[in-house]
PQR file with spaces between the fields and no chain letter, atoms N, CA, C, O and H, PARSE charges and radii, in Angstrom:
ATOM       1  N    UNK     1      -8.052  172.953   -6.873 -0.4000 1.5000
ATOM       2  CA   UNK     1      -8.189  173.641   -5.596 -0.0000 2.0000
ATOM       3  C    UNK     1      -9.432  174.530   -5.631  0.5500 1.7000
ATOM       4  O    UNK     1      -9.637  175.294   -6.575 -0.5500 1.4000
ATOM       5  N    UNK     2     -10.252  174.418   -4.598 -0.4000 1.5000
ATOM       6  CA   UNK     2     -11.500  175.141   -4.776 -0.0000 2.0000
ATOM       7  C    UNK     2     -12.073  175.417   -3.211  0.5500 1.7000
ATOM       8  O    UNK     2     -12.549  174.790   -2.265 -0.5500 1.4000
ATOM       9  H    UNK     2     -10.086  173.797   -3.832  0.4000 1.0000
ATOM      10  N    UNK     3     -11.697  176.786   -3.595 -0.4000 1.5000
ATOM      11  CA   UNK     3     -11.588  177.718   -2.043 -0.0000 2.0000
ATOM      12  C    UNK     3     -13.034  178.868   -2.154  0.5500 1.7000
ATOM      13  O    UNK     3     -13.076  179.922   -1.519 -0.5500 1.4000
ATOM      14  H    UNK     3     -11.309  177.296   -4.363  0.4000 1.0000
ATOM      15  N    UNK     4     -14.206  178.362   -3.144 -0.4000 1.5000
ATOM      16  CA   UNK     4     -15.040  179.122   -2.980 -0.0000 2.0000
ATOM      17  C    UNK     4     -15.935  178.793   -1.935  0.5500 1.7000
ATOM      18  O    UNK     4     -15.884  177.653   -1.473 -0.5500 1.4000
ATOM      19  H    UNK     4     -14.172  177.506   -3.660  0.4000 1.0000
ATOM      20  N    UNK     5     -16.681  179.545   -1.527 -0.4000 1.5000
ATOM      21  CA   UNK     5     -18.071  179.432   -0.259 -0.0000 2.0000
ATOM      22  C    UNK     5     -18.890  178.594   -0.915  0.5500 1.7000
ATOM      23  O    UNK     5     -18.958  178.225   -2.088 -0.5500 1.4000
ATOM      24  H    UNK     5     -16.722  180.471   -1.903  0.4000 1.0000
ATOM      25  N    UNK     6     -19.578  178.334    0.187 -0.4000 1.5000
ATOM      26  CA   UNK     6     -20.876  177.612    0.158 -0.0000 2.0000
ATOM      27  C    UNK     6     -22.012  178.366   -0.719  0.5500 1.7000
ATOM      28  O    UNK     6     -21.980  179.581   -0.914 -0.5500 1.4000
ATOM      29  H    UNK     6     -19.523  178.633    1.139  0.4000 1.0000
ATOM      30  N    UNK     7     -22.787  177.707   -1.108 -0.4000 1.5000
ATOM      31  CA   UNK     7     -24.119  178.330   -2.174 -0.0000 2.0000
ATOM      32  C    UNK     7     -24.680  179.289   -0.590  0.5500 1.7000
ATOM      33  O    UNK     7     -24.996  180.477   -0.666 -0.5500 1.4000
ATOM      34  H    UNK     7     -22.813  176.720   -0.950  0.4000 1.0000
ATOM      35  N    UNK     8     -24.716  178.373    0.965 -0.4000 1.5000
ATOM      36  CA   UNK     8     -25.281  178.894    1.600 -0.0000 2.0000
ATOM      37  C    UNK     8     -24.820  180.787    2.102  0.5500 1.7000
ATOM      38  O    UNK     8     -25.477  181.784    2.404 -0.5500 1.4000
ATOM      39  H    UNK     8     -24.460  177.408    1.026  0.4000 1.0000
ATOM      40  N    UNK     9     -23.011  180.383    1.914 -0.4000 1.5000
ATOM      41  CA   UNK     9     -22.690  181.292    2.514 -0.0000 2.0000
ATOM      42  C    UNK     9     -22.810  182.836    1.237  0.5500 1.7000
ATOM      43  O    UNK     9     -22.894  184.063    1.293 -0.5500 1.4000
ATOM      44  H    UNK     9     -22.478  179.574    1.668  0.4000 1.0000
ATOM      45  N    UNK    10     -22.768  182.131    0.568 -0.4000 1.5000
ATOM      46  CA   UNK    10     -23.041  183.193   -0.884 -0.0000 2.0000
ATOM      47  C    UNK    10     -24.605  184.449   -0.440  0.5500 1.7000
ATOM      48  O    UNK    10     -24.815  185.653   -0.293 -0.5500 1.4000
ATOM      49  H    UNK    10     -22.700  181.134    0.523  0.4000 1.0000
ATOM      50  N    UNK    11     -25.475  182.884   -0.384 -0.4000 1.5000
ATOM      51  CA   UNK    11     -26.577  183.494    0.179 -0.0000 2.0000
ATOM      52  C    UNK    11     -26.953  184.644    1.109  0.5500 1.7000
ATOM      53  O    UNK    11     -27.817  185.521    1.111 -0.5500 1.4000
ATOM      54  H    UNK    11     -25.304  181.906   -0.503  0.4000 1.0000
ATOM      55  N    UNK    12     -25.875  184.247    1.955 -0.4000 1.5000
ATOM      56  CA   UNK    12     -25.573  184.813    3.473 -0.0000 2.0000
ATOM      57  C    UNK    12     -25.094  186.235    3.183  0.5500 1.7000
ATOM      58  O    UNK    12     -25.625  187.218    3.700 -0.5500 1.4000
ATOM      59  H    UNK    12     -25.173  183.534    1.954  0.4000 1.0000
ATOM      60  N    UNK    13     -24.026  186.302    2.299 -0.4000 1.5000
ATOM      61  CA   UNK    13     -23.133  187.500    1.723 -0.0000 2.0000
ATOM      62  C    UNK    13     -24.552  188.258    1.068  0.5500 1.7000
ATOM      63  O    UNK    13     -24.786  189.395    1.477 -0.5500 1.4000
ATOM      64  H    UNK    13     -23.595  185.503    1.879  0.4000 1.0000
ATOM      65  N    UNK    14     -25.222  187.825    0.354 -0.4000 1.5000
ATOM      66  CA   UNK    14     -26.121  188.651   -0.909 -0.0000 2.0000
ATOM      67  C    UNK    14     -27.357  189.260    0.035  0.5500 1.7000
ATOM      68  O    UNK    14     -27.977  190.264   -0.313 -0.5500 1.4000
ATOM      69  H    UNK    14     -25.033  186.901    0.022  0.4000 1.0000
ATOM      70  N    UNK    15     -27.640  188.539    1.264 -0.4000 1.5000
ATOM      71  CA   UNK    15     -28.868  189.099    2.446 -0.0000 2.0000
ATOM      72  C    UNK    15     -27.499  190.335    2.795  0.5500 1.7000
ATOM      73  O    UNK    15     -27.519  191.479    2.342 -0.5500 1.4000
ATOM      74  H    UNK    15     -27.136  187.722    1.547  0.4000 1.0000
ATOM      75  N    UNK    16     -26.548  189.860    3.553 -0.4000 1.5000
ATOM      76  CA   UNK    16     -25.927  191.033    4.384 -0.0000 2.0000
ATOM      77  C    UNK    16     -25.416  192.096    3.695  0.5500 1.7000
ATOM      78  O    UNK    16     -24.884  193.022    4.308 -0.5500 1.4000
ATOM      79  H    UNK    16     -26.532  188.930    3.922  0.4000 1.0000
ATOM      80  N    UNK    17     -25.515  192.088    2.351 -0.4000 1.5000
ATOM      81  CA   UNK    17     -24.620  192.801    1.043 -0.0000 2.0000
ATOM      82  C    UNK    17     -25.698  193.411    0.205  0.5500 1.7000
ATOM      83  O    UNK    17     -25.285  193.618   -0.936 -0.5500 1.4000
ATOM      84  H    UNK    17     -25.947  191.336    1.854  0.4000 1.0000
ATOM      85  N    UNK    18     -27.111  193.817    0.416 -0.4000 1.5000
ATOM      86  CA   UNK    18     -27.863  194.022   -1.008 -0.0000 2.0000
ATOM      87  C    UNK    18     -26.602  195.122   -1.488  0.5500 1.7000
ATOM      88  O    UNK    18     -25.643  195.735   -1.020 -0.5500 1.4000
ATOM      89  H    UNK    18     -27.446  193.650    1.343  0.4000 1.0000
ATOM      90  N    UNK    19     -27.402  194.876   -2.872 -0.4000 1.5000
ATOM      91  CA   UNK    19     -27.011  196.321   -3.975 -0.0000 2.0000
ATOM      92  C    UNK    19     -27.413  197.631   -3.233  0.5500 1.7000
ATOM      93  O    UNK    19     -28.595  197.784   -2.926 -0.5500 1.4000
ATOM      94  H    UNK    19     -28.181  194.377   -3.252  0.4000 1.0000
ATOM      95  N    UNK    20     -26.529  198.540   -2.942 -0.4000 1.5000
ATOM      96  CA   UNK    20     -26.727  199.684   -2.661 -0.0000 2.0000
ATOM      97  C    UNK    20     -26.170  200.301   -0.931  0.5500 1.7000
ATOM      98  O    UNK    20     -26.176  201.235   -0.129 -0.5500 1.4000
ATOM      99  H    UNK    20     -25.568  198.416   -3.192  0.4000 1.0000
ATOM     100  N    UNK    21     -25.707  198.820   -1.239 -0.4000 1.5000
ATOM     101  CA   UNK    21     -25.143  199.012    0.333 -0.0000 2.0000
ATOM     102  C    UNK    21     -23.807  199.913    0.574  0.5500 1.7000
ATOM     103  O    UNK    21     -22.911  199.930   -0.270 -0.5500 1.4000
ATOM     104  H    UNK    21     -25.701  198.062   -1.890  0.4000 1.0000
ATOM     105  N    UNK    22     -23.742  200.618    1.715 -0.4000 1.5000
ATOM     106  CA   UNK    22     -22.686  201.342    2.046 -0.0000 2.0000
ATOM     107  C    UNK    22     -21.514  200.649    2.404  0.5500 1.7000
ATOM     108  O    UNK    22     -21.879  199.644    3.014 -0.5500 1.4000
ATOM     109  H    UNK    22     -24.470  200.603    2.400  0.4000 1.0000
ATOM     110  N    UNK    23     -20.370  200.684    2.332 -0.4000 1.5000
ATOM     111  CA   UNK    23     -19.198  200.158    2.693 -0.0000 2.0000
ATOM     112  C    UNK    23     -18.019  200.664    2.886  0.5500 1.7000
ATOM     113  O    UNK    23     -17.758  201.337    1.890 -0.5500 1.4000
ATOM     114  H    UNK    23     -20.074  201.500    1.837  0.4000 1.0000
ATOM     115  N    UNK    24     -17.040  200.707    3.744 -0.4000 1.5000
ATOM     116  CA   UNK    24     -15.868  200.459    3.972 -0.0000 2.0000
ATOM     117  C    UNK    24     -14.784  199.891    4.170  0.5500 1.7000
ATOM     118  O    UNK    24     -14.955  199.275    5.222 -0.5500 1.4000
ATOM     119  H    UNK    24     -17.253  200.160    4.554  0.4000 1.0000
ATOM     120  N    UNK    25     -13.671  199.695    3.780 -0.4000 1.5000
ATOM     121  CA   UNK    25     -12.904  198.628    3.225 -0.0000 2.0000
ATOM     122  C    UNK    25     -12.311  198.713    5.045  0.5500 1.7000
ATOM     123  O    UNK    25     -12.307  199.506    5.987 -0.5500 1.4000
ATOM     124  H    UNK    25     -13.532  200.196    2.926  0.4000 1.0000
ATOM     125  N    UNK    26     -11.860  197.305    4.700 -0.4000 1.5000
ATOM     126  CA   UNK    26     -11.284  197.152    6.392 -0.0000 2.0000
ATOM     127  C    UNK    26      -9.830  196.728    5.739  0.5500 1.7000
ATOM     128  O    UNK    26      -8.853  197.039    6.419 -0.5500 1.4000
ATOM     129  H    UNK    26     -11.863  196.661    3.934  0.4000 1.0000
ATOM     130  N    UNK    27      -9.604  196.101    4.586 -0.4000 1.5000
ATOM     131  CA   UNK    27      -8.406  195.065    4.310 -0.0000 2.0000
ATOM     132  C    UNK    27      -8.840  194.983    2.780  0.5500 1.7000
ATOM     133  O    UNK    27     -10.023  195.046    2.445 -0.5500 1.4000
ATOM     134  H    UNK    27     -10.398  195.848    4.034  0.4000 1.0000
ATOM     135  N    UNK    28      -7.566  194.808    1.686 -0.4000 1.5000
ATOM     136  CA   UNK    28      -7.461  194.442    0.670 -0.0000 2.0000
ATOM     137  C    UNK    28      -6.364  193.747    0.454  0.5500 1.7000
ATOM     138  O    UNK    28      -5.290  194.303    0.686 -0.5500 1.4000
ATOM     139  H    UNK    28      -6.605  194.758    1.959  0.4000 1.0000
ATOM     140  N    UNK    29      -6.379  192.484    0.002 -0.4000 1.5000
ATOM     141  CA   UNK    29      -4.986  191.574    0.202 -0.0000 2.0000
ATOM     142  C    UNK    29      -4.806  191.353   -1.811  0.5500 1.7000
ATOM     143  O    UNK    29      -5.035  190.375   -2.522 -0.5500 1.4000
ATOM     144  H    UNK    29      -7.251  192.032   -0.186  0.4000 1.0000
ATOM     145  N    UNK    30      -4.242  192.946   -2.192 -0.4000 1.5000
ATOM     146  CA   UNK    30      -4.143  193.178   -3.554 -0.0000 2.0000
ATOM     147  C    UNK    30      -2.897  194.635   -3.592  0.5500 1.7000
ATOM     148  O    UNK    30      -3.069  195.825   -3.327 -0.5500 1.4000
ATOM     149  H    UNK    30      -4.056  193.741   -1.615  0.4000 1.0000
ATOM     150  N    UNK    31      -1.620  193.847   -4.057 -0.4000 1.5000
ATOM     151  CA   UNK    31      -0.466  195.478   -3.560 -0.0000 2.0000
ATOM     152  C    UNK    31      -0.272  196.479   -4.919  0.5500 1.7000
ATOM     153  O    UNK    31       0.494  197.439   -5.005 -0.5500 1.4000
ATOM     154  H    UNK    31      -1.481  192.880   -4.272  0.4000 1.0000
ATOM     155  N    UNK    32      -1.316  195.897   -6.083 -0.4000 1.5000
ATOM     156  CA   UNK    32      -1.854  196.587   -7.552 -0.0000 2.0000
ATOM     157  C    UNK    32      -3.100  197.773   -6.753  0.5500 1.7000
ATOM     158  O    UNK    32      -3.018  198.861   -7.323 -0.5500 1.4000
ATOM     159  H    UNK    32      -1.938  195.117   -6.014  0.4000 1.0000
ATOM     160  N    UNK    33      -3.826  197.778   -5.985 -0.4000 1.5000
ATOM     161  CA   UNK    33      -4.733  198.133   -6.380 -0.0000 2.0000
ATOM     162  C    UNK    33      -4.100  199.579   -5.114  0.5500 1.7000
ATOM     163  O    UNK    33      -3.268  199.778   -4.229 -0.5500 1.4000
ATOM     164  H    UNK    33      -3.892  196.894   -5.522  0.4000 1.0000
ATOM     165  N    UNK    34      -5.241  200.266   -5.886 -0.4000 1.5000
ATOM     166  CA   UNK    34      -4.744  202.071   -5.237 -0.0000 2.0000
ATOM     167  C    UNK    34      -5.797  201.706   -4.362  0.5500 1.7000
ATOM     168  O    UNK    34      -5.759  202.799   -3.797 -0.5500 1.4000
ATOM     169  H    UNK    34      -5.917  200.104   -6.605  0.4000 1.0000
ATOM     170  N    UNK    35      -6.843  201.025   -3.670 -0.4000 1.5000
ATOM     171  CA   UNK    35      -7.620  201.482   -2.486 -0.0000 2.0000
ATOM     172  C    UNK    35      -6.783  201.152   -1.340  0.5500 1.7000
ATOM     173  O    UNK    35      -5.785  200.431   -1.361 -0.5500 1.4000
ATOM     174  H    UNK    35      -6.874  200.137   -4.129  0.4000 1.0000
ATOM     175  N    UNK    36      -7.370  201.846   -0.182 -0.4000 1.5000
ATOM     176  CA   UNK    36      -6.755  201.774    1.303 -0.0000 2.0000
ATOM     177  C    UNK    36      -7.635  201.856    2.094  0.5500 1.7000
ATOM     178  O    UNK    36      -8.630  202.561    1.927 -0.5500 1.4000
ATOM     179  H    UNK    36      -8.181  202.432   -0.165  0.4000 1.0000
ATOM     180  N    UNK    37      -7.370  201.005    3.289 -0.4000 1.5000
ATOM     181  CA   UNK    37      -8.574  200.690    4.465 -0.0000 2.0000
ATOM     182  C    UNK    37      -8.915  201.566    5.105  0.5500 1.7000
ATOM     183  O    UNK    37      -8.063  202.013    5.873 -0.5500 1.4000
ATOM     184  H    UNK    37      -6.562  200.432    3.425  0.4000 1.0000
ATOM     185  N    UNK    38     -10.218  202.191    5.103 -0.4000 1.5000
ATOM     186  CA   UNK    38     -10.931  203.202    5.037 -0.0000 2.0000
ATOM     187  C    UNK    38     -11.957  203.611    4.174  0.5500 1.7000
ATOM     188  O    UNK    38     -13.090  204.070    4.318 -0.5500 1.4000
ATOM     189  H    UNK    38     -10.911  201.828    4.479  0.4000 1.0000
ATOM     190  N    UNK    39     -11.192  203.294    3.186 -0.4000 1.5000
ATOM     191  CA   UNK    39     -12.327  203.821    1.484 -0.0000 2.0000
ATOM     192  C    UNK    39     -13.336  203.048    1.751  0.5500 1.7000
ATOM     193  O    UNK    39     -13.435  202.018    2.418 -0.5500 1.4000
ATOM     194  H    UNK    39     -10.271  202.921    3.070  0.4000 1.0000
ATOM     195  N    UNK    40     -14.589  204.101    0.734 -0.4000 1.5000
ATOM     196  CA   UNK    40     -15.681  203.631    1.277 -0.0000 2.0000
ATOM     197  C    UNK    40     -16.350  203.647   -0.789  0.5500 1.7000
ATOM     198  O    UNK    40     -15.939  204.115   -1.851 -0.5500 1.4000
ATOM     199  H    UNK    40     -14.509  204.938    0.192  0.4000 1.0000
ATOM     200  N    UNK    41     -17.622  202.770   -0.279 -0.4000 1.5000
ATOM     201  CA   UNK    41     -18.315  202.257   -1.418 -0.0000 2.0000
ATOM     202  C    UNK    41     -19.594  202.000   -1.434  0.5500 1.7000
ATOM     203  O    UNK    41     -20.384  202.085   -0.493 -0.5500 1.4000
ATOM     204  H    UNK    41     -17.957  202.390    0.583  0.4000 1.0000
ATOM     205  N    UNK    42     -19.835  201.618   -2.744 -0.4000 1.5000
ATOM     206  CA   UNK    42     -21.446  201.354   -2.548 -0.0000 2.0000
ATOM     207  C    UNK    42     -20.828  199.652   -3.266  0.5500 1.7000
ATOM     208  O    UNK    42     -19.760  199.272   -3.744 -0.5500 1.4000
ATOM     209  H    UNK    42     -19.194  201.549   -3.509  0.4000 1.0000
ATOM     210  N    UNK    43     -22.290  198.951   -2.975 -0.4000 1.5000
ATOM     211  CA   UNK    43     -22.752  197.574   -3.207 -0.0000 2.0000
ATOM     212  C    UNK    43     -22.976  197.347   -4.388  0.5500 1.7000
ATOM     213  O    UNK    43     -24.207  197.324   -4.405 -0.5500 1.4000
ATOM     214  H    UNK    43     -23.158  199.260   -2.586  0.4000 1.0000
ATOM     215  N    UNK    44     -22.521  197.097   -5.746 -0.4000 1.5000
ATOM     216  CA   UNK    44     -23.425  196.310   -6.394 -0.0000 2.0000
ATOM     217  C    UNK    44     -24.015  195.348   -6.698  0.5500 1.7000
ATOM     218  O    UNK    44     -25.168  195.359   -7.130 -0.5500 1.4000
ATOM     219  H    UNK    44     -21.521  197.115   -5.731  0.4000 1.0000
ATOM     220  N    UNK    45     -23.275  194.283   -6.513 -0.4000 1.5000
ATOM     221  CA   UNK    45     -23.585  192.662   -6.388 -0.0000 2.0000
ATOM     222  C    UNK    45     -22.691  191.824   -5.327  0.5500 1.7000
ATOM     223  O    UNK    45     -21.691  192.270   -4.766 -0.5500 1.4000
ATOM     224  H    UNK    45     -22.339  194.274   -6.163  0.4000 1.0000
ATOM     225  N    UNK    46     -23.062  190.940   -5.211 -0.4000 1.5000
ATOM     226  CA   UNK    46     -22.295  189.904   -4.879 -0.0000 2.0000
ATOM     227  C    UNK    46     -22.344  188.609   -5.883  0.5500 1.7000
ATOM     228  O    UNK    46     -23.466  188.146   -6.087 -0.5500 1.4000
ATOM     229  H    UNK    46     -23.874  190.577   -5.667  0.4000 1.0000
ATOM     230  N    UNK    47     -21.033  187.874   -6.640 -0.4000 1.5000
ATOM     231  CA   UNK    47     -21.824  187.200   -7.553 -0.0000 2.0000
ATOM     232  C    UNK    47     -21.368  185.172   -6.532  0.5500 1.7000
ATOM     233  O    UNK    47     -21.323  184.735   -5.382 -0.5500 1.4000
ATOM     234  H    UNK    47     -20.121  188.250   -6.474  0.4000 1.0000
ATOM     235  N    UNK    48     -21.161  184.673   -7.916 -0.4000 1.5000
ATOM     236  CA   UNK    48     -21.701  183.566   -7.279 -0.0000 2.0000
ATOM     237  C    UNK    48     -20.400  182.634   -6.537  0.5500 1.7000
ATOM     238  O    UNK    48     -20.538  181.424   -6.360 -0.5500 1.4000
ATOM     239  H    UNK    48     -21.197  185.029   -8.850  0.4000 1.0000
ATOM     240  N    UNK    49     -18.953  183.481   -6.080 -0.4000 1.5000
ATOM     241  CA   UNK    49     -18.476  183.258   -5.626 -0.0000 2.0000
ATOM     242  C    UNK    49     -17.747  183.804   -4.479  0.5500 1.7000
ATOM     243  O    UNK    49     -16.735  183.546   -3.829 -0.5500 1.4000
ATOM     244  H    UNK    49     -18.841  184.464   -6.224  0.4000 1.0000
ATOM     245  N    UNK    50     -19.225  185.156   -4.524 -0.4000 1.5000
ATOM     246  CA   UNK    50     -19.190  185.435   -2.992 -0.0000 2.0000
ATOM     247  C    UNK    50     -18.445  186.638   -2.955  0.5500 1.7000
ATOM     248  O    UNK    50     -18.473  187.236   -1.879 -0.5500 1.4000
ATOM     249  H    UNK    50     -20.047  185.365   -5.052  0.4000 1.0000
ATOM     250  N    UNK    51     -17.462  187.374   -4.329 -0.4000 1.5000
ATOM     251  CA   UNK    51     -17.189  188.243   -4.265 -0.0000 2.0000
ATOM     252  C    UNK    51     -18.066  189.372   -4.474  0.5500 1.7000
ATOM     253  O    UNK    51     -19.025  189.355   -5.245 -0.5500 1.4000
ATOM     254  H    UNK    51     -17.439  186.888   -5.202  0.4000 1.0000
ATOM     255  N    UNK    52     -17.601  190.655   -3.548 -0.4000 1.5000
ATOM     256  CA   UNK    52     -19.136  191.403   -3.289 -0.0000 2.0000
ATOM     257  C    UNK    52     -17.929  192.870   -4.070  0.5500 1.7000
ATOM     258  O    UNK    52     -16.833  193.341   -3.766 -0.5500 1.4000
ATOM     259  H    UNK    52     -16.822  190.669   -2.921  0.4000 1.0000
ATOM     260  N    UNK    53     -18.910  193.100   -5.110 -0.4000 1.5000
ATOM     261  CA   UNK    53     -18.321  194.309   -6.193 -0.0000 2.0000
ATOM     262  C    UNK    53     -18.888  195.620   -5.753  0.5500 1.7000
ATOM     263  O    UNK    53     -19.971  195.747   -5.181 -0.5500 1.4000
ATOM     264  H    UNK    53     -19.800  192.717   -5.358  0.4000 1.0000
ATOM     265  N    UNK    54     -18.081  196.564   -6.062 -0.4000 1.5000
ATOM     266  CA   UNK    54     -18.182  197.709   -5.200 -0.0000 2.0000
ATOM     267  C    UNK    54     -18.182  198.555   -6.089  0.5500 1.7000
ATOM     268  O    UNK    54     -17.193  198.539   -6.821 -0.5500 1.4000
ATOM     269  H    UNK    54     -17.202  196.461   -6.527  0.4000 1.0000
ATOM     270  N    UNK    55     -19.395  199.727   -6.402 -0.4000 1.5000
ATOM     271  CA   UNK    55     -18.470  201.245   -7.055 -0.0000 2.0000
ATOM     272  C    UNK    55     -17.864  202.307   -5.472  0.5500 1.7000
ATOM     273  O    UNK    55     -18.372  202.912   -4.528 -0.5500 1.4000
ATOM     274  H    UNK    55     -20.198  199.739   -5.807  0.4000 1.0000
ATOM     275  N    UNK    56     -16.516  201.993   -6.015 -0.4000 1.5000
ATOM     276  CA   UNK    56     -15.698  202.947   -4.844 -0.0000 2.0000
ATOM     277  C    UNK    56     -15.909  204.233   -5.073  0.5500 1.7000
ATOM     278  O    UNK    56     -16.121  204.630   -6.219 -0.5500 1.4000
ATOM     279  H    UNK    56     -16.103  201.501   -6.781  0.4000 1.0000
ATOM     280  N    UNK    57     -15.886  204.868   -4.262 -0.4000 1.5000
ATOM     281  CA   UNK    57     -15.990  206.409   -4.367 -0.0000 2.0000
ATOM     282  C    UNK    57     -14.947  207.336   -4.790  0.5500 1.7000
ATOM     283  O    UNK    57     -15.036  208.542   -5.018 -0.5500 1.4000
ATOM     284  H    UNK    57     -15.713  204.546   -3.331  0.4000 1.0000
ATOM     285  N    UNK    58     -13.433  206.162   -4.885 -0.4000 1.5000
ATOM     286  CA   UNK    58     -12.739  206.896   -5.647 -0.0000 2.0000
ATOM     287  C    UNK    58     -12.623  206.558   -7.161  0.5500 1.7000
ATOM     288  O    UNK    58     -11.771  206.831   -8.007 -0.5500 1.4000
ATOM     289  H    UNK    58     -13.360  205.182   -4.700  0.4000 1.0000
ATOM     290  N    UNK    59     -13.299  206.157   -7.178 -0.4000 1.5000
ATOM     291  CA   UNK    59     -14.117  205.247   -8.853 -0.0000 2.0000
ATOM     292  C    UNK    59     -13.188  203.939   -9.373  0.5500 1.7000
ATOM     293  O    UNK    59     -13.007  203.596  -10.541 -0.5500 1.4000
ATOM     294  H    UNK    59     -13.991  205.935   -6.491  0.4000 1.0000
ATOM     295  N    UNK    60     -12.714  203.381   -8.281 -0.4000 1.5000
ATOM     296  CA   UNK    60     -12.371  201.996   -8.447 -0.0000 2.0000
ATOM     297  C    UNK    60     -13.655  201.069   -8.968  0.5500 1.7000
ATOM     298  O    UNK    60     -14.594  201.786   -9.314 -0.5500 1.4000
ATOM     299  H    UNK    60     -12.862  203.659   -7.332  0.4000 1.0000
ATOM     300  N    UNK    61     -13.878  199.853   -9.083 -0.4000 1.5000
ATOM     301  CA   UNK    61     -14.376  198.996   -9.261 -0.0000 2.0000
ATOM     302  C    UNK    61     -14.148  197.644   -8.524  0.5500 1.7000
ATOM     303  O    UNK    61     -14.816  196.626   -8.703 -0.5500 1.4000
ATOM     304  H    UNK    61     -13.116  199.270   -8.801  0.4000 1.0000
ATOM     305  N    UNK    62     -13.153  197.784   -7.711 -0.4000 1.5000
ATOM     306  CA   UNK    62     -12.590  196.016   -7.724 -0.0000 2.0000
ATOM     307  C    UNK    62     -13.791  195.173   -6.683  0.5500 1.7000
ATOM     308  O    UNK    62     -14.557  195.682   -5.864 -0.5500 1.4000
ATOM     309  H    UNK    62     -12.610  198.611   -7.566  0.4000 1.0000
ATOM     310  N    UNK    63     -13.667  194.068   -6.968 -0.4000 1.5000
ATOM     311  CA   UNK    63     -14.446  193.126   -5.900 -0.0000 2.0000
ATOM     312  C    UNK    63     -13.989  192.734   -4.821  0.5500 1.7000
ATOM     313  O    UNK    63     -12.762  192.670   -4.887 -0.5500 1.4000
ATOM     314  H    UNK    63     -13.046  193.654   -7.633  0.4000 1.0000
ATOM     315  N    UNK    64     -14.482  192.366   -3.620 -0.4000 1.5000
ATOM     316  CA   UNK    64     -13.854  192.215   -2.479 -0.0000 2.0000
ATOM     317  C    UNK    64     -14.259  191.048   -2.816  0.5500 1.7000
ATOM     318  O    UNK    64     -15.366  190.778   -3.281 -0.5500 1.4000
ATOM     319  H    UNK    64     -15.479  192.418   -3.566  0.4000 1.0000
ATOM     320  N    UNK    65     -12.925  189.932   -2.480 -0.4000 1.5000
ATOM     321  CA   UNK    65     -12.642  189.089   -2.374 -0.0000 2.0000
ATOM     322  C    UNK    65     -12.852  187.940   -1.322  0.5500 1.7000
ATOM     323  O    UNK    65     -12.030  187.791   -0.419 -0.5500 1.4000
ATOM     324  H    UNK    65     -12.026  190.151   -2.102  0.4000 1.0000
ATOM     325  N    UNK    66     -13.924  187.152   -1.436 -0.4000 1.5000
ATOM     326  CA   UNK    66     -14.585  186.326    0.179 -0.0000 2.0000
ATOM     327  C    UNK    66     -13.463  185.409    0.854  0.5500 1.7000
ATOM     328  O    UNK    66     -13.248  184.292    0.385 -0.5500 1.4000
ATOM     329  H    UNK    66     -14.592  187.273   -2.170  0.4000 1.0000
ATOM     330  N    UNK    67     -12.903  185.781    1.718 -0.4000 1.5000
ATOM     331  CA   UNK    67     -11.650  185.170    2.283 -0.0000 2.0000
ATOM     332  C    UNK    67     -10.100  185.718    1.928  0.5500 1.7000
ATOM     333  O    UNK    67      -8.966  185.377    2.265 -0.5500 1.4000
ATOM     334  H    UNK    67     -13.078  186.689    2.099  0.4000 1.0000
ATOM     335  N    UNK    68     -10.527  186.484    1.287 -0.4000 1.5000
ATOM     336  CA   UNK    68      -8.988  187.600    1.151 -0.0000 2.0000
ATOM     337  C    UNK    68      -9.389  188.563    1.601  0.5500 1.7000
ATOM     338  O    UNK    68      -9.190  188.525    2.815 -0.5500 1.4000
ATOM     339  H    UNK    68     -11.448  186.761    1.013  0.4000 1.0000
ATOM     340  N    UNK    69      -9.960  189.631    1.250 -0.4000 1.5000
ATOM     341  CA   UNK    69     -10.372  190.752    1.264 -0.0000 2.0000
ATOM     342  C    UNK    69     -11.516  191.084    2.826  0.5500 1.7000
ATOM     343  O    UNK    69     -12.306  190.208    3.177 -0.5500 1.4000
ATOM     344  H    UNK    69     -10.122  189.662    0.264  0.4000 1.0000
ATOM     345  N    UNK    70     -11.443  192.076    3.390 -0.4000 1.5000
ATOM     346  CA   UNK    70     -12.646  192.267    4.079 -0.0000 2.0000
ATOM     347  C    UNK    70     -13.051  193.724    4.104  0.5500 1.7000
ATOM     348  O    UNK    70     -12.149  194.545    4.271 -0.5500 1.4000
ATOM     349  H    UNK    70     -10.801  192.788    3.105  0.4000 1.0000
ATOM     350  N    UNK    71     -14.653  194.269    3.917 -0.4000 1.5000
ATOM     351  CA   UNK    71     -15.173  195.124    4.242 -0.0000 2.0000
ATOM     352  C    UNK    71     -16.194  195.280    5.374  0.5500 1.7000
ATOM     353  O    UNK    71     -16.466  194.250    5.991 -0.5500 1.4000
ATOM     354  H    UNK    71     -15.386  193.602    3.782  0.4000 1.0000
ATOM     355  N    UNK    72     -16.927  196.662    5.813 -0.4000 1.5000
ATOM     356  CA   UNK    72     -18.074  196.160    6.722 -0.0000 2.0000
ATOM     357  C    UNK    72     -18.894  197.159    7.015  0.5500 1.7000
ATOM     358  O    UNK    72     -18.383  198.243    7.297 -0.5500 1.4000
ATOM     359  H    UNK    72     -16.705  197.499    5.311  0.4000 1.0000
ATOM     360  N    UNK    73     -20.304  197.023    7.015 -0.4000 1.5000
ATOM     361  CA   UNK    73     -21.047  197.647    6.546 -0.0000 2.0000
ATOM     362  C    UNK    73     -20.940  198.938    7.783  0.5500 1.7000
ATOM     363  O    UNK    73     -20.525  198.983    8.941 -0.5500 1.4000
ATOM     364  H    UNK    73     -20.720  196.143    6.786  0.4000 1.0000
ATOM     365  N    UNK    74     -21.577  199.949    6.796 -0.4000 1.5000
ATOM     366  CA   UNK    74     -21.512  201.604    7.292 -0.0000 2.0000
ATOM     367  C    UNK    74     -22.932  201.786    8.003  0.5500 1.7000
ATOM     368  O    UNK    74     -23.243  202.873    8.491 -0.5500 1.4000
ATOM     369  H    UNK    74     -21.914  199.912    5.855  0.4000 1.0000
């Protein structure tokens, strides 16, 4: 089963996503993780399956997940 994006849409994520980008979580489809929609972040990557990694400001780490997860830019 292989539910990753396109090389294009990766692409697409890494233009709309540089490193350093501001963010806020809209949705996390993860009932482990302590963030909540609102929290906000910076950009560090997006890697090559489109998940776009975040240092959270409450010093999480997790990656948003391309098709689970959604954030959007600040």
């Amino acid at each position: 089963m292989n539910n990753f994006p396109s090389k294009d849409t990766v692409e697409r994520l890494r233009k709309q996503y540089p490193s350093g980008t501001r963010v806020k979580l809209v949705h996390m489809n993860d009932p482990y993780s302590k963030l909540r929609p609102g929290d906000k972040g910076t950009v560090d990557f997006v890697d090559d399956t489109g998940t776009i990694f975040c240092s959270w400001d409450r010093g999480s780490s997790l990656g948003v997940v391309y098709g689970e997860d959604a954030v959007r830019k600040l």
